[in-house]
C-alpha positions in Angstrom: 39.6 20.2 32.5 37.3 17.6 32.1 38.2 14.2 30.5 36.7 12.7 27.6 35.7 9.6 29.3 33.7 11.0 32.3 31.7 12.5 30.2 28.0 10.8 28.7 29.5 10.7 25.1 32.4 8.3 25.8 31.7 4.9 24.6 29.6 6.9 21.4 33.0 8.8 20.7 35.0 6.1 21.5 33.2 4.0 18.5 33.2 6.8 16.4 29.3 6.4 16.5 28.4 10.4 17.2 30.4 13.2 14.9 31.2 16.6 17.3 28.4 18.1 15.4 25.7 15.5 16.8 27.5 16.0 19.9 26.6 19.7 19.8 23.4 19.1 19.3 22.8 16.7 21.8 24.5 19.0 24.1 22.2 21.4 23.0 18.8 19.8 23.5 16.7 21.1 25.9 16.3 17.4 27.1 19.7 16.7 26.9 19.5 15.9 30.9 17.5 12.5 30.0 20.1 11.6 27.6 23.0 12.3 30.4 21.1 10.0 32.4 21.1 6.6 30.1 23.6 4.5 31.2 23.6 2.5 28.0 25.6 3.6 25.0 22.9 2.1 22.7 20.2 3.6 24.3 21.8 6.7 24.0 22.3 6.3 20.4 18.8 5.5 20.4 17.6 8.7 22.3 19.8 10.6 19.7 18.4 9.0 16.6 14.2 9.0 18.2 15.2 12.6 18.5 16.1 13.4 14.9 19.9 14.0 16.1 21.1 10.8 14.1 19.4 9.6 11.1 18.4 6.5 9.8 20.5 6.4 6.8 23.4 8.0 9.2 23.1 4.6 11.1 22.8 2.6 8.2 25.9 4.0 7.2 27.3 2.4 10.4 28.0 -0.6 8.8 29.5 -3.5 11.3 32.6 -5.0 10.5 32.9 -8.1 13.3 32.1 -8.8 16.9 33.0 -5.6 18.8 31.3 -3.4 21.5 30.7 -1.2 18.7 28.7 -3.8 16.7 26.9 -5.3 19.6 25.9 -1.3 19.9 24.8 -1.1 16.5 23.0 -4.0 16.8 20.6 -3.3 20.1 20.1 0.0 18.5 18.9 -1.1 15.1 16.4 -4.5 16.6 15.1 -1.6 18.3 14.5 0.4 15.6 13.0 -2.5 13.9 10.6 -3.0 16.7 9.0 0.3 16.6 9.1 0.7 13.2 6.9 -2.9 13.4 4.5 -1.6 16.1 3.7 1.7 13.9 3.3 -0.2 10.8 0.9 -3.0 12.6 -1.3 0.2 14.4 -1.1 1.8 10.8 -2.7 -1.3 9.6 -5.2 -1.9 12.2 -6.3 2.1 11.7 -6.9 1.1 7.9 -9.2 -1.8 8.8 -10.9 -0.2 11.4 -12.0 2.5 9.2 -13.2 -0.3 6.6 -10.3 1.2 3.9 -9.3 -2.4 3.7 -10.2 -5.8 4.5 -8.6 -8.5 6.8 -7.7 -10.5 3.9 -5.5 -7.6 2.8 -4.8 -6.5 6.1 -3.0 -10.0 6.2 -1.3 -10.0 2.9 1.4 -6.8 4.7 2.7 -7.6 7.9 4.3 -5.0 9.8 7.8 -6.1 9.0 7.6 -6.4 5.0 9.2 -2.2 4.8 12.4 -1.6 6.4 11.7 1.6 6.3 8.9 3.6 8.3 6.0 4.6 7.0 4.6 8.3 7.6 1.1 8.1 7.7 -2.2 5.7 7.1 -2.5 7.3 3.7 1.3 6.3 3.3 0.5 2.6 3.9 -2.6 2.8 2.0 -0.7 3.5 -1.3 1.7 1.1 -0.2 -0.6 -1.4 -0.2 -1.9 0.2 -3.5 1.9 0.0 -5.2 2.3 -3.5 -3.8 -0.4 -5.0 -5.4 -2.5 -6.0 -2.7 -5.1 -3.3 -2.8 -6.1 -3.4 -6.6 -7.0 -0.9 -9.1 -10.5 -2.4 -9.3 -11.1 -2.4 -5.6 -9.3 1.1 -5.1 -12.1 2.7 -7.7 -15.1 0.8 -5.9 -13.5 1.8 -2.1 -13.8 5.8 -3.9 -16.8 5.0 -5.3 -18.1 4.0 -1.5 -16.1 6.6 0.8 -18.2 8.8 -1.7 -21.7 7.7 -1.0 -20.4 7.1 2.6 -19.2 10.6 3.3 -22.0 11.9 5.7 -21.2 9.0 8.0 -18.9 9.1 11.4 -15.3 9.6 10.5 -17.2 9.7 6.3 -15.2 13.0 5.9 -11.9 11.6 7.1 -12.1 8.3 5.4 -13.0 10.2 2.1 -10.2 12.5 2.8 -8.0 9.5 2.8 -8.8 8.1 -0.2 -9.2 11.0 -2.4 -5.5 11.6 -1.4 -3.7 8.3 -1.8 -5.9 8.1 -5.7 -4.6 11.6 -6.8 -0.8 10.1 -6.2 -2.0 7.6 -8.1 -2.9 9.0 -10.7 0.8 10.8 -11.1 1.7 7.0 -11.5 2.0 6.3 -14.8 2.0 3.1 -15.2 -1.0 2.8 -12.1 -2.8 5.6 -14.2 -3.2 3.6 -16.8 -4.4 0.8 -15.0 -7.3 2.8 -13.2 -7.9 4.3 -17.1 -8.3 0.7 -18.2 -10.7 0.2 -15.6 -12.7 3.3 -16.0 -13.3 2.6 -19.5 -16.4 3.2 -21.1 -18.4 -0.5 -21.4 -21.6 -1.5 -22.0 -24.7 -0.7 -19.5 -26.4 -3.6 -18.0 -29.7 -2.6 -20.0 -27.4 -2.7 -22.9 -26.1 -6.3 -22.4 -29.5 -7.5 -21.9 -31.0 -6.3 -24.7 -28.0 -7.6 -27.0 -28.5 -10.8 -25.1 -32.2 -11.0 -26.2 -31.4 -10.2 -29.8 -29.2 -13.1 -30.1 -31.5 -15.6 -28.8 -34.6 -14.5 -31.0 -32.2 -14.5 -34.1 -31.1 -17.8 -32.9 -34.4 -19.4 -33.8 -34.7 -17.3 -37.2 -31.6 -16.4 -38.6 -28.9 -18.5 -37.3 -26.0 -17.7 -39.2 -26.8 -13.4 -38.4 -27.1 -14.8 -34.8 -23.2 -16.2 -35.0 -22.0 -12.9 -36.1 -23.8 -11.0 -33.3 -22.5 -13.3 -30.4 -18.9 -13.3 -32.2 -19.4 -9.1 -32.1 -20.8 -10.0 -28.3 -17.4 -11.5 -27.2 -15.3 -9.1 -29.0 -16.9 -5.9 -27.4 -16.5 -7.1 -23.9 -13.6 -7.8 -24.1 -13.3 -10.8 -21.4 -14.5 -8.0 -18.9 -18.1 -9.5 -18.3 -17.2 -13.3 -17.9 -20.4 -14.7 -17.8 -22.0 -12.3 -20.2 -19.1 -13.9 -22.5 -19.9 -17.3 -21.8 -23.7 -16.4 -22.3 -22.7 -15.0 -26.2 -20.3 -18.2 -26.6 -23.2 -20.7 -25.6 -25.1 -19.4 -27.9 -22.5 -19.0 -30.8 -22.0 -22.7 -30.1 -25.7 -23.8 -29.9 -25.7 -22.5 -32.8 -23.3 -24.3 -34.7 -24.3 -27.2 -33.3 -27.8 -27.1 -33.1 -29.5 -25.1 -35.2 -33.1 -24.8 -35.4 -35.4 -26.7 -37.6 -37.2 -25.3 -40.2 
């Protein structure tokens, strides 16, 4: 009968690193012949977990209690980890600015070590930049608002796709909901604000004090949304106080 510790699984058994279930299914894989080979018991514990044997949260589980073969396992397996979980983050990254879904400046705000955990897909780190604050309400409505008009271009459909998926999980945010709602509200036009503007400053020269009323309206309605078209109502609102128009 064969001994435990000729066999591949020693030092993993030995540690208590790989149940007899795992060991099954190791045994079991049709590439179990690579795994045989490693000489390393951590890069057989990696070869387990980069082939969905072990899990991440089994190996997080696999807590280390002191400086031991076992921990110095645990340890070259999780660094490793670490590392590719980097590399797909940073290529996840580099997809979304190539395709012009973000820009460098947010590209740099996420490096590819700020999730522990890995991140599926580029529409995954998309809304992860999305829920982190670094790709905005605002700037996710005007990069829909582009893909859109963009959609007959090369890779159009795919980057549209993109979008249109990470802003419907939005949307079942709540509390991000209610942001893009905030933005989407209804304001004034642009021909709107310019004819208001133009009321104000003939009424400034005739009627000052019906002039102060409208720019004091003015502010209100935009509610701090158009900042110069505020400043614009309070210059005159001021002027007008100030300066008012002989008669």
């Amino acid at each position: 009968m064969t001994s435990l510790s000729t066999t591949p699984f020693d030092k993993l058994s030995a540690h208590g690193l790989i149940t007899d279930d795992q060991r099954e299914a190791v045994l079991a894989h049709p590439d179990y012949a690579t795994f045989a080979a490693l000489a390393q018991p951590h890069q057989q514990l990696l070869w387990a977990y980069r082939q969905g044997l072990i899990s991440h949260q089994e190996l997080d589980a696999m807590v280390t209690i002191g400086q031991s073969e076992r921990d110095d396992i645990l340890d070259a397996v999780n660094d490793q980890i670490a590392d590719d979980i980097s590399a797909h983050h940073r290529h996840l990254l580099d997809q979304l600015l190539t395709l012009e879904l973000i820009t460098a400046e947010q590209r740099s705000q996420l490096t590819e070590h700020d999730h522990a955990w890995r991140i599926a897909s580029i529409s995954d780190m998309l809304l992860t930049l999305c829920k982190d604050g670094i790709v905005t309400a605002p700037h996710m409505l005007a990069l829909r608002a582009r893909v859109d008009a963009q959609k007959h271009l090369i890779d159009g459909a795919r980057r549209r796709q993109i979008v249109e998926e990470v802003y419907a999980r939005l949307e079942a945010d709540p509390d991000y909901a209610e942001q893009i709602r905030m933005q989407t509200a209804a304001g004034p036009s642009e021909a709107t604000v310019l004819f208001f503007s133009a009321v104000c400053y003939y009424l400034l020269t005739t009627q000052e004090w019906l002039a102060l009323t409208i720019c004091t309206l003015g502010v209100w309605i935009t509610g701090g949304h158009r900042g110069l078209v505020n400043l614009l109502f309070c210059t005159l609102a001021w002027t007008t106080l100030t300066w008012p128009p002989s008669r």
